[in-house]
C-alpha positions, 0 to 999 in steps of 0.5 A: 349176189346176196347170201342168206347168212345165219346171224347171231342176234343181239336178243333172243326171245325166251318164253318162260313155259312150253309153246302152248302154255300161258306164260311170259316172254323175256328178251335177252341179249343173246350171250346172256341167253347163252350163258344162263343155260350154260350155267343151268345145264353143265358145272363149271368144274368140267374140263374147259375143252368138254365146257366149251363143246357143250357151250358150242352144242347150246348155241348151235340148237338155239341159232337153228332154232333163231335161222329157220323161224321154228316158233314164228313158223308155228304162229308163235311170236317167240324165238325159242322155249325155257323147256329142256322138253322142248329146248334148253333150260333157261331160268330168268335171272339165273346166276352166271359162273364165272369160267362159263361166262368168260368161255361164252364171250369168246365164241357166242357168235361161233356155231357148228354146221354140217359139211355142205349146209348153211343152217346151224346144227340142230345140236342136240344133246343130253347127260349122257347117265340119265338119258341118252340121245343120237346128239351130244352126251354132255357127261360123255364130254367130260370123259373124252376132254380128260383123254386130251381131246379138243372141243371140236373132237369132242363135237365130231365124236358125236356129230360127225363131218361137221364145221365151225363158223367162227365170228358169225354177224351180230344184229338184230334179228329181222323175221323174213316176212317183208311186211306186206303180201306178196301178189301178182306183180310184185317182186324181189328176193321174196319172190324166190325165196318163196319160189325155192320153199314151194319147189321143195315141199312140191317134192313131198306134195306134188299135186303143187305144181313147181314154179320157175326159181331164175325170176324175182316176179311174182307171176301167174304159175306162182300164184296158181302154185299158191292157190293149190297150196292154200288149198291144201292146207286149209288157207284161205284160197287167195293166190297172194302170199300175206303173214299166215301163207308165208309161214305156213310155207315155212313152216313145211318146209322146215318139215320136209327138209327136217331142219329140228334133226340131226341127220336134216336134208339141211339148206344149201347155198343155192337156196339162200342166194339171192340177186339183190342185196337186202337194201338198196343204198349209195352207189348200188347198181342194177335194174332196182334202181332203175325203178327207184329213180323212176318213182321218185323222180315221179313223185317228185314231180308231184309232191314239192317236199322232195327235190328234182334231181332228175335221177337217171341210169341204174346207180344209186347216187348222191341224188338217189339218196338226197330224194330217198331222205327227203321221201323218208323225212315226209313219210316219217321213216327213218332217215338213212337215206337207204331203201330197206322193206318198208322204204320201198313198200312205203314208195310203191303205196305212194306211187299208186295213191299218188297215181290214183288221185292224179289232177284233172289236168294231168289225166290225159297221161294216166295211161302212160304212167306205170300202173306200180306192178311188173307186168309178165306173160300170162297176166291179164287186164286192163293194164295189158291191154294198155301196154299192148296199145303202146306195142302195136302203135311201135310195130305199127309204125316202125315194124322194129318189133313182132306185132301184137294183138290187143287182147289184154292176155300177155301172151307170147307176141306181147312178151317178144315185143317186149324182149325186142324193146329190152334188147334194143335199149340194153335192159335185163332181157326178161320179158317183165316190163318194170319202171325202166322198160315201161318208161322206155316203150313210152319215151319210144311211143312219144317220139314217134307220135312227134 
């Protein structure tokens, strides 16, 4: 399993002005980011303790910030303003002082969170003698720091049951959206993360019907849910999740769950874990493999740059890897042999191309080659209707699975057939035919036609 945890970027993207405003972006590294604000909103004479639960307090609002894409969600392409209105003050090439700087390269990837939740605190705060506010009062720091409180007393004095996570990863930040829309077919930790998104704002919107959270596919619910949402919202009504759909879905939940408050609903762990890690590389085991080692040792057989290395089983090997570097190499990707967003989409793309514009002599084995899509119940089409043919041609000759009726509608005797053939060979038992059960009714179907 895979957890979605906040990370430290190594840069922040600061734009100069307030979110509407013309104005330039900078990108800093993000400890610098820190310390200019740091620097710009508390003096260096305060008491370290009181320094560092202000400095705290900064880092936490800019990471909730960072963690739940605010600005991204609102169609911007920054992370964060240089606005006290609207953020915290941030002044491009600001002096550092010299005491705030050594206390943030101790903690800058440490943040606050509240008991139970798993996105930084929305920390806010104010002086405390011109304005005051529900979060932090920065001169009510200093006071309590000269009582002998600690730093993370003085967080708790004004932010309640909270928590520091302390040595957070530092990386650079990867907006969520995987970089090609999500439709019927497809699947991943995308797939439920958008299927957990749609859930909760269904709570707030129930005219959008809730879809199932266990599966990582893209089925027909998902994309009626869809479809209603987008109408909701004055989307164009397409069923598939492209750049805007994926954004305007986080950009309302982020509302409903009031991430940019105090007292948020907040993100649990459920809601972050995933079954699969964010990549796929050497000795990853699971069903995903299965289907990488399917298309490459497909378009291996088709395209003389990448070796035949005869992949098989569900464990990323040294061969996965030689393949994976050798489709990188031809495609231009960076080679590190290991399978992120854009390695898969990339193969995928090439699969169905590769597919699409078979040779004439191989086109007698069109319909036996994986139409590149998870196939589920309540999908219709010709590629139903081709997999229902291989279906009955098994029930008919061996009765070993419930029978079908080629309708082209994957309906509940198309799923049990397909759950009997998962059972039967050991696959995960979800009734959605990837590379590994396609391949595996089709081996079935060969052998029995021999």
């Amino acid at each position: 399993m895979n957890v979605r945890l906040p990370i430290v970027p190594s840069e922040i993207t600061v734009h100069l002005a307030s979110p509407e405003e013309a104005a330039r972006n900078v990108t800093v590294p993000f400890p610098e980011y820190i310390k200019n604000v740091a620097s710009n909103e508390i003096y260096p004479t305060w008491p370290e303790e009181a320094i560092k639960a202000n400095i705290l307090a900064q880092i936490s609002f800019a990471l909730n910030r960072v963690y739940n894409e605010w600005y991204p969600s609102l169609g911007y392409n920054f992370d964060i303003t240089s606005l006290p209105t609207y953020d915290q003050t941030f002044k491009e090439n600001s002096q550092f002082f010299e005491n705030i700087a050594t206390i943030t390269d101790e903690i800058f990837n440490d943040y606050i969170v509240k008991e139970g939740q798993v996105q930084p605190l929305f920390a806010t705060y104010c002086d405390g003698l011109n304005t005051t506010c529900d979060g932090l009062s920065q001169w009510g720091s200093v006071e309590l720091a000269k009582e002998g409180k600690n730093y993370l007393d003085i967080l708790k004095n004004y932010y309640g049951n909270i928590e520091i996570v302390e040595n957070a990863d530092v990386r650079p930040n990867i907006k969520t959206y995987p970089g090609y829309p999500l439709r019927i077919g497809t699947a991943g930790n995308a797939i439920r993360e958008i299927k957990v998104q749609i859930n909760r704002i269904s709570n707030n919107y129930p005219a959008i019907p809730k879809v199932e959270e266990e599966n990582i596919f893209f089925t027909p619910d998902l994309e009626e849910s869809i479809r209603i949402f987008q109408k909701t919202f004055d989307l164009p009504i397409t069923g598939e999740v492209d750049k805007a759909t994926w954004y305007e879905i986080k950009y309302l939940y982020n509302a409903v769950k009031r991430v940019a408050d105090l007292s948020s609903e907040g993100i649990n762990i459920e809601e972050v874990t995933f079954p699969y890690g964010e990549t796929l590389e050497l000795n990853d085991q699971g069903p995903y493999i299965r289907a990488l080692n399917y298309l490459l040792n497909f378009l291996s057989y088709f395209t003389p740059d990448i070796p035949k290395l005869n992949l098989e089983g569900e464990t990323f090997t040294e061969n996965t890897k030689e393949m994976v570097l050798s489709f990188q190499r031809l495609k231009g990707l960076e080679e590190t042999g290991i399978v992120n967003n854009k390695t898969w989409n990339t193969l995928v793309g090439t699969y169905n191309e590769t597919k699409e514009n078979i040779d004439e002599e191989y086109l007698y084995y069109q319909d036996k080659l994986y139409p590149g899509i998870f196939l589920s119940k309540g999908m219709e089409g010709d590629d139903i209707l081709n997999l229902q043919k291989f279906l009955y041609t098994i029930c008919e000759k061996t009765h070993a699975i419930p029978g079908v009726i080629v309708n082209g509608v994957f309906d509940d005797l198309t799923e049990q057939s397909v759950l009997s053939i998962q059972k039967k060979y050991n696959l995960p038992e979800n009734g959605v035919v990837g590379p590994s059960t396609w391949q595996k009714i089709i081996n079935w179907t060969e052998e029995l036609s021999e």
